[in-house]
PLY file of the C-alpha trace (Angstrom):
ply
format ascii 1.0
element vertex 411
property float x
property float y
property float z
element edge 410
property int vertex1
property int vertex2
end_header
47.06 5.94 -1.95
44.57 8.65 -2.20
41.56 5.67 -2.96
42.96 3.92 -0.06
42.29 7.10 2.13
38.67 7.53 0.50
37.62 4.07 1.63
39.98 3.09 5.01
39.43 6.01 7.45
37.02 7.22 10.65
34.92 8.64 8.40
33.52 5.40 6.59
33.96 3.20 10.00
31.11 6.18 11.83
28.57 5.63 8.76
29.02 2.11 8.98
28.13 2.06 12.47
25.97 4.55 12.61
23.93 3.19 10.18
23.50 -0.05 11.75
22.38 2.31 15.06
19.26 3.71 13.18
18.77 0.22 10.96
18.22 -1.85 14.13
15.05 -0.24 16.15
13.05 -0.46 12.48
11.80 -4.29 12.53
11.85 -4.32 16.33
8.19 -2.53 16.09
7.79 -4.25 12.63
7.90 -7.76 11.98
9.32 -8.80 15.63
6.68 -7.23 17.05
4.15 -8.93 14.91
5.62 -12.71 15.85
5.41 -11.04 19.53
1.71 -10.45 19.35
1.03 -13.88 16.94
1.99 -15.66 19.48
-0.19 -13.67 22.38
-3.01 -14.70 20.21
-3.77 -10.83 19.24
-6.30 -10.55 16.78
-4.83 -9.89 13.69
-6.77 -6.55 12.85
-5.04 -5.53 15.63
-1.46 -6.64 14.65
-2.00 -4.68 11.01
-3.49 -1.46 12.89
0.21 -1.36 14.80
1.92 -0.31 11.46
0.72 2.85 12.45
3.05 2.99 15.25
5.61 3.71 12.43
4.13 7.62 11.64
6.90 9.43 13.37
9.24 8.04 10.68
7.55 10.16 8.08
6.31 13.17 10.05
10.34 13.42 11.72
10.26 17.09 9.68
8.03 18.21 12.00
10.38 18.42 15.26
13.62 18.70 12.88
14.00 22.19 13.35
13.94 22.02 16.83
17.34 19.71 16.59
18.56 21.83 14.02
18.21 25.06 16.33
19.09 24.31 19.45
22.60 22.92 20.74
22.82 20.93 24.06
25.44 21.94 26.81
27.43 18.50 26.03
29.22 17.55 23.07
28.36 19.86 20.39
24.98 20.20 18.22
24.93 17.08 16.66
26.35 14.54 19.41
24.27 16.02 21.85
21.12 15.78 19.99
22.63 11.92 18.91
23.77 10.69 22.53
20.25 11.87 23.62
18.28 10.22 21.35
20.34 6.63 21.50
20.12 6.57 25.18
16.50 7.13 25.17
16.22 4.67 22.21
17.56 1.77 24.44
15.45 2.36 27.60
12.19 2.35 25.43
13.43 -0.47 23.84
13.40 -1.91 26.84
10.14 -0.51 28.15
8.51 -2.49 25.22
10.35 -5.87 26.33
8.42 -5.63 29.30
5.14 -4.66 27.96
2.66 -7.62 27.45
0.41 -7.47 24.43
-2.53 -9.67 25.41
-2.74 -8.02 29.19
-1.78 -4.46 28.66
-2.13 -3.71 25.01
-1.94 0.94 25.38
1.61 0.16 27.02
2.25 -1.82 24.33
1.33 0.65 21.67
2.63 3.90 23.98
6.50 1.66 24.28
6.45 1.15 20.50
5.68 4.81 19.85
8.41 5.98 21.96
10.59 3.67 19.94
9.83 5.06 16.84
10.21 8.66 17.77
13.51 8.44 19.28
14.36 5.88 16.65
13.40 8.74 14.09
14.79 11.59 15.94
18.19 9.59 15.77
17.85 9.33 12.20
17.72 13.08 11.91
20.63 13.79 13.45
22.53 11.46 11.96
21.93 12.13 8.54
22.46 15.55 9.28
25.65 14.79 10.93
26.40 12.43 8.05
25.95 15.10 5.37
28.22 17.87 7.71
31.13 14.90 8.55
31.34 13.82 4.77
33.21 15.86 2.05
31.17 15.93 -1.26
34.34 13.32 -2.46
33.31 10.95 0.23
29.37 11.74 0.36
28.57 8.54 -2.08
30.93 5.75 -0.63
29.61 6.80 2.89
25.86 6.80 1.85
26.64 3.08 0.82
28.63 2.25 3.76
25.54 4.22 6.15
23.05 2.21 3.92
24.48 -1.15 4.69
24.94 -0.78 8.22
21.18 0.21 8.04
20.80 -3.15 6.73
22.98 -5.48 8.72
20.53 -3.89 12.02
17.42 -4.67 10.02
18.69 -7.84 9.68
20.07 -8.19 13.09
16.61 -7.25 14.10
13.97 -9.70 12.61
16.20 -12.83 11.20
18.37 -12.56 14.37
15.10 -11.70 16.78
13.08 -14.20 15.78
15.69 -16.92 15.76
16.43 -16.12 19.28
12.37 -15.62 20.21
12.72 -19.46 19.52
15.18 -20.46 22.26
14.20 -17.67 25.26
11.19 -15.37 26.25
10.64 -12.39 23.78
11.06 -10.13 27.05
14.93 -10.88 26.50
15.25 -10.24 23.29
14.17 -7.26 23.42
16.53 -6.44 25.97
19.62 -7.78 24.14
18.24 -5.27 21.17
18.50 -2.39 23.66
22.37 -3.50 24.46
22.90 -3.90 20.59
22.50 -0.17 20.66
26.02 0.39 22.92
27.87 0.26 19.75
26.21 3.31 18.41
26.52 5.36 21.75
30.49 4.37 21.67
30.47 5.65 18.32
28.67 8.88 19.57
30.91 9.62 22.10
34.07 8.99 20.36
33.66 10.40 17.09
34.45 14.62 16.77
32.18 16.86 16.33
31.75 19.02 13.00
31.47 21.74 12.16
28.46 22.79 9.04
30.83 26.54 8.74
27.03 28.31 8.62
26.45 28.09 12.32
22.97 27.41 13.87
19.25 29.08 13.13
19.01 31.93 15.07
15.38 31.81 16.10
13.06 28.99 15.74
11.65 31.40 13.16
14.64 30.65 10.85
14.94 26.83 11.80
11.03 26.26 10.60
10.90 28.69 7.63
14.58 29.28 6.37
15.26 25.06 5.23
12.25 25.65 3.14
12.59 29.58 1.80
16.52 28.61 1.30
15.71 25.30 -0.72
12.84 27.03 -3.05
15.36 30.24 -3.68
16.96 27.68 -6.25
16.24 27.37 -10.18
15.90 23.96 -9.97
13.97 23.04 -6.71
11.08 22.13 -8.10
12.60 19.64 -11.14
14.89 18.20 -8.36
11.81 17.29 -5.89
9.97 15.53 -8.79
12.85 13.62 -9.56
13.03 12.33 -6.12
9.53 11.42 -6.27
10.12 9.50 -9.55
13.56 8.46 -9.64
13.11 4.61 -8.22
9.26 4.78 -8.69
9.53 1.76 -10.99
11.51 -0.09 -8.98
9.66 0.38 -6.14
5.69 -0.55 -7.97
8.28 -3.79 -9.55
8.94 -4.97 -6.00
5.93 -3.30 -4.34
4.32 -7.05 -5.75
7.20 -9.25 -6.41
6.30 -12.00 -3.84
2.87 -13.18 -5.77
4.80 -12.77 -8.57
7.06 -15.45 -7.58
4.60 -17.43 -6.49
1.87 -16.73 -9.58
4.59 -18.76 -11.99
5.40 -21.67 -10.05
8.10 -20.92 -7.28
7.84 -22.26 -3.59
8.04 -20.17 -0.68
11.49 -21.80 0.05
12.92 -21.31 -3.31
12.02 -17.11 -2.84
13.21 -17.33 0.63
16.37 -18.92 -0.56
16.96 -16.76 -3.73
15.00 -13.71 -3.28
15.08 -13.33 0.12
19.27 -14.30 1.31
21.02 -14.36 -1.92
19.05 -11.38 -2.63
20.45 -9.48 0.82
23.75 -9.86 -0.68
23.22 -8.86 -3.82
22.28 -5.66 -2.39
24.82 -5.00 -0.62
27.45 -5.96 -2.69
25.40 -3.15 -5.11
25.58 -0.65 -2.43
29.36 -1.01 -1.87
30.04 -1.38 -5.68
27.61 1.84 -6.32
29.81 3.43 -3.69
33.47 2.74 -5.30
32.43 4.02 -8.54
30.84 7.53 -6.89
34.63 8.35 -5.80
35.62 8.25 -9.39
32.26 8.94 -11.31
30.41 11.99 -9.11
27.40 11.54 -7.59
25.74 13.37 -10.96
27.07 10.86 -13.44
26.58 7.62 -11.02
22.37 8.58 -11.29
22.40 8.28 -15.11
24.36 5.24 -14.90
22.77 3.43 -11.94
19.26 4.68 -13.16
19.73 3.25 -16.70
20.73 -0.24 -15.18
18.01 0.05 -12.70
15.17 0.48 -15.72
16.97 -2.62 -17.21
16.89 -4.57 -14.37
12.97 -4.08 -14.00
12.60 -5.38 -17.37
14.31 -8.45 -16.16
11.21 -9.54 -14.59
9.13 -8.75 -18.16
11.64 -11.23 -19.01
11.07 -13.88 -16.18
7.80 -13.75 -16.39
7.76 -15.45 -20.06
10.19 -18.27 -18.93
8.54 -19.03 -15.84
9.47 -21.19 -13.36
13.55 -21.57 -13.63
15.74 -20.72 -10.31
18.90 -19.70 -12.75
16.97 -17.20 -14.36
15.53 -15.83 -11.03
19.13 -15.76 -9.57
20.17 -13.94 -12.82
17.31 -11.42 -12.34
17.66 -10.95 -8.35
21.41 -10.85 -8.92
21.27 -8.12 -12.00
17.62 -6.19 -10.18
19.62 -6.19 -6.75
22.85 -5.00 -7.60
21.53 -2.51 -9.57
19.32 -1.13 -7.27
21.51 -1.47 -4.14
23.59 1.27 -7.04
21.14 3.32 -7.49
19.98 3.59 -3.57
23.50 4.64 -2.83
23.34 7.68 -5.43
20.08 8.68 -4.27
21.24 8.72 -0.68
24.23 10.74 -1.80
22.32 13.02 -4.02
19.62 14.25 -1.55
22.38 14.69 1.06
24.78 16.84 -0.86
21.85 19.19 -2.38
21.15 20.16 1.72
22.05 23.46 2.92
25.01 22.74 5.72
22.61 25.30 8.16
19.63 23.55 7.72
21.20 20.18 7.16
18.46 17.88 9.75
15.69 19.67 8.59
15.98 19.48 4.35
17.65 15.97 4.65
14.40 15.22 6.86
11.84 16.40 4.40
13.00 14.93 1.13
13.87 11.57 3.00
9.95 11.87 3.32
9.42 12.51 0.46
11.71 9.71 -1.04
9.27 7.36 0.87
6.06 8.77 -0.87
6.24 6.56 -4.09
7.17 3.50 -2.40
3.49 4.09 -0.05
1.38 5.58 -3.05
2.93 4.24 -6.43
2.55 0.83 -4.69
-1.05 0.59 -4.22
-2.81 0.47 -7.48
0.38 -2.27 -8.53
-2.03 -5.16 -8.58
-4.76 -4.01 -9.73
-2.39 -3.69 -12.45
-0.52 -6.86 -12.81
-3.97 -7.75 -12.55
-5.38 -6.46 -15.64
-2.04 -6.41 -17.86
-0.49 -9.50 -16.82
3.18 -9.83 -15.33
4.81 -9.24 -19.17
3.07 -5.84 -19.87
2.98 -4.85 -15.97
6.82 -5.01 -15.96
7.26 -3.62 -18.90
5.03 -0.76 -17.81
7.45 -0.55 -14.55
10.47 0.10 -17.05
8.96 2.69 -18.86
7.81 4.77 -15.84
11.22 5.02 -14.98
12.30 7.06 -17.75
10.76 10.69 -16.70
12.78 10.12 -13.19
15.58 10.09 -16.22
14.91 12.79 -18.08
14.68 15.14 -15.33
18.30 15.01 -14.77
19.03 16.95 -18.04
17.46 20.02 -16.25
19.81 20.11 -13.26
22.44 17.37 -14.19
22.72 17.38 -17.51
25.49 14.62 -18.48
27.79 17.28 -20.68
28.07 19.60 -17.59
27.70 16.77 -14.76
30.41 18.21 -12.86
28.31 21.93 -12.45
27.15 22.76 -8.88
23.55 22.14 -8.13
22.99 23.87 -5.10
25.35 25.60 -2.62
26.59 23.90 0.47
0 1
1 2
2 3
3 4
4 5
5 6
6 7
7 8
8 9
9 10
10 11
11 12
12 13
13 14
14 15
15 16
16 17
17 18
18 19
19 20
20 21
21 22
22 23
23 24
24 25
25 26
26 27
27 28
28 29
29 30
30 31
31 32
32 33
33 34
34 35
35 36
36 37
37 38
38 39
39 40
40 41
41 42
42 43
43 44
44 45
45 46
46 47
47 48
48 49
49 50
50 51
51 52
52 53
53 54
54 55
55 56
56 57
57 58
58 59
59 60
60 61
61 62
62 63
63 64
64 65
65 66
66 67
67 68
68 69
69 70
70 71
71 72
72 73
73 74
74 75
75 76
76 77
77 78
78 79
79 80
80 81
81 82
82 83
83 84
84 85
85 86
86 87
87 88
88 89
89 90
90 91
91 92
92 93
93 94
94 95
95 96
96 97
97 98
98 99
99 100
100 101
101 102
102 103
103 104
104 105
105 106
106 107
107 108
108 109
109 110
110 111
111 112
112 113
113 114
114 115
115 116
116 117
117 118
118 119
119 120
120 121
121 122
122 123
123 124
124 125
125 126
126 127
127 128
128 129
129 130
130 131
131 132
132 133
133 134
134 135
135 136
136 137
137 138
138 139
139 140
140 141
141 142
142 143
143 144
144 145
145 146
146 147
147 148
148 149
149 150
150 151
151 152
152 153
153 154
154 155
155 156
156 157
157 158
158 159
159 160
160 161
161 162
162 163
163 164
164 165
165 166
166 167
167 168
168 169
169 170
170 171
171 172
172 173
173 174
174 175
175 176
176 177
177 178
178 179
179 180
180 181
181 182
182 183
183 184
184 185
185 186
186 187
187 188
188 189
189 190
190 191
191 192
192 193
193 194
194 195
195 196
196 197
197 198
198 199
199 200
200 201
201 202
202 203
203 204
204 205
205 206
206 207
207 208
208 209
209 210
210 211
211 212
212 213
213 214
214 215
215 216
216 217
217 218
218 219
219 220
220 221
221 222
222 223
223 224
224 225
225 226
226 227
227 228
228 229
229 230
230 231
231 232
232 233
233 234
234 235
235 236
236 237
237 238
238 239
239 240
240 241
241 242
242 243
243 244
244 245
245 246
246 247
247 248
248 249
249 250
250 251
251 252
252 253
253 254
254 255
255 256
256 257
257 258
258 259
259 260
260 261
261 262
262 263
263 264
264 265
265 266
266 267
267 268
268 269
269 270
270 271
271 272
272 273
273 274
274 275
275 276
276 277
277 278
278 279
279 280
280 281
281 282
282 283
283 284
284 285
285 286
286 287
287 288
288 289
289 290
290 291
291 292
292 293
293 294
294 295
295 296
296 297
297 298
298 299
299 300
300 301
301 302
302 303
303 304
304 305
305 306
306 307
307 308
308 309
309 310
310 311
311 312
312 313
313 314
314 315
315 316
316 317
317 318
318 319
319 320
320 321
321 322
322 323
323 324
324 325
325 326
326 327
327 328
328 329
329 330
330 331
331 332
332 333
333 334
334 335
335 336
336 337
337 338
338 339
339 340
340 341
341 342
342 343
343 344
344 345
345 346
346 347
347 348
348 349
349 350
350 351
351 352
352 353
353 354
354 355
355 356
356 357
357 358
358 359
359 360
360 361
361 362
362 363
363 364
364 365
365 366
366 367
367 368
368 369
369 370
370 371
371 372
372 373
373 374
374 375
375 376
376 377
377 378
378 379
379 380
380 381
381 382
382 383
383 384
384 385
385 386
386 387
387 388
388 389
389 390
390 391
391 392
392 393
393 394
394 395
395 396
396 397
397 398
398 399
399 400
400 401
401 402
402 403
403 404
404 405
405 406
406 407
407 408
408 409
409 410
């Protein structure tokens, strides 16, 4: 009965939905955008300068303590900040409907901006509303459940925007985006407020200074921030190339679409959800060793694919075993990095070391193939693997697996 209460209640339903809030605006200035301007005939240096659009997403620490200090006169610190930031969300989602990229290309770019900073500033207060809602029981099945939602409004997002940018005018699409965000306002102005116990920053003084000064006061801040750097740093350089991979040994782009791409999605999030279920009964300190070993083994997979070559069992097998595994692992390290924030500074820490979580998938990913270039696929992969293992070993200095139940940091 106790499981049942872990999995079925408000709790879980709010990450869910909330996470399919902050998943959705992603693509919309990603890879909807892009078929937008394809088929405006915009040059295509253009289209690849408009990933820049996406910089608030990692720079969101900057305006995090504001959120974090302040509390608006309407539904509490959190919902405030959250109701804001949705509403806002859907109008500029809207605004960028009814830009047009060939005749007015600075609205264009100013709309998508706005979408990305409210779109960020959403996912501040969320997670930080996430981490204060959550006990530390339910932290790792509603980082999964959060995760997944995040997913389904990716999804939602490019497959379900571009199939409809094939029946009517992208101008309404982008306006039945903005409506797909009423679910996450309901949610807002339903769900309770909490309560963090520590109270607000006192001065913006505190708010900018105290997340970091509170965070470093640890024995183990700085082992804990290089393990985020390099706990999924091989799986992220093994799928930072994956697609030429595919294609390098024989597979069509239907066959990785197919496999890779769908069965792949559900793979995923079947990981995610499974990752989650065993968190209740494993901890969030014993679920990293275990998800990070099978992640390590799953990158070998592809050491392993690359020798058979062409065969769509064995790349089911892999994408089944690589995605599962890492869908796991995703839902620890969610977990993890929210339960070591301080409740007072919750937006502000959980903003800064989801940026950093970001850094190896940008940096580790660039030399990747000039290195699959000059080891081949077999040694590349099997380079992947090994670079895992120091995101491993780190745990024994602030998780070690005889005391995995100790404290790391206090809440």
């Amino acid at each position: 009965m106790k499981f049942i209460k872990h999995i079925l209640n408000r709790r879980m339903l709010v990450a869910l939905l909330m996470g399919f809030s902050c998943g959705l605006p992603l693509l919309l200035t990603g890879s909807l955008l892009q078929a937008w301007m394809v088929k405006e005939g915009i040059d295509l240096t253009y289209i690849g300068m408009m990933s820049l659009v996406g910089i608030p997403y990692t720079i969101k620490f900057f305006w995090a303590p504001f959120l974090d200090r302040f509390t608006l006169p309407f539904l509490g610190r959190r919902r405030g900040w959250m109701l804001i930031a949705q509403i806002a969300l859907a109008v500029s989602i809207g605004v960028l409907g009814y830009s047009n990229p060939a005749a007015n290309p600075w609205m264009l770019v100013l709309a998508a901006l706005l979408v990305t900073f409210f779109s960020a500033s959403q996912d501040i207060v969320v997670d930080a509303y996430r981490r204060e809602d959550l006990s530390d029981e339910d932290l790792g099945l509603g980082s999964s459940l959060y995760i997944n939602g995040y997913r389904i409004g990716m999804l939602l997002a490019s497959g379900g925007g571009l199939f409809l940018a094939d029946h009517i005018p992208f101008q309404m699409v982008y306006m039945i985006m903005a409506g797909c965000m009423i679910p996450g306002i309901a949610t807002t102005l339903l769900t309770p407020e909490t309560s963090s116990g520590f109270g607000a920053p006192k001065t913006m003084k505190e708010a900018v200074f105290g997340p970091i000064v509170e965070y470093f006061s640890r024995p183990s801040a700085l082992w804990i921030l290089a393990f985020i750097l390099f706990y999924k740093i091989g799986d992220s350089m093994a799928s930072a190339i994956s697609t030429p991979f595919y294609l390098d040994i024989g597979f069509s782009m239907s066959e990785i679409s197919a496999v890779v791409k769908a069965f792949g999605l559900f793979a995923t999030i079947a990981g995610s959800l499974i990752g989650g279920v065993m968190m209740i009964w494993l901890g969030i300190n014993r679920s990293l060793w275990i998800f990070g070993v099978l992640q390590a083994v799953s990158t070998a997979g592809f050491a392993f694919l690359s020798s058979i070559g062409h065969s769509v069992t064995a790349l089911s097998a892999v994408i089944a075993f690589e995605n599962l595994s890492g869908g796991m692992g995703t839902s620890a390290y969610a977990a993890f990095m929210a339960s070591i924030t301080n409740k007072k500074f919750t937006a502000t820490q959980y903003a800064l070391l989801s940026s950093l979580m970001g850094i190896p998938r940008v940096i580790a990913s660039a030399p990747t193939g000039f290195l699959a270039k000059h080891m081949g696929w077999w040694w590349f992969f099997v380079f992947c693997t090994l670079i895992a293992l120091p995101g491993m070993l780190l745990l024994l200095k602030f998780a070690p697996w005889k005391n995995i139940n100790d404290k790391i940091c206090p809440k």
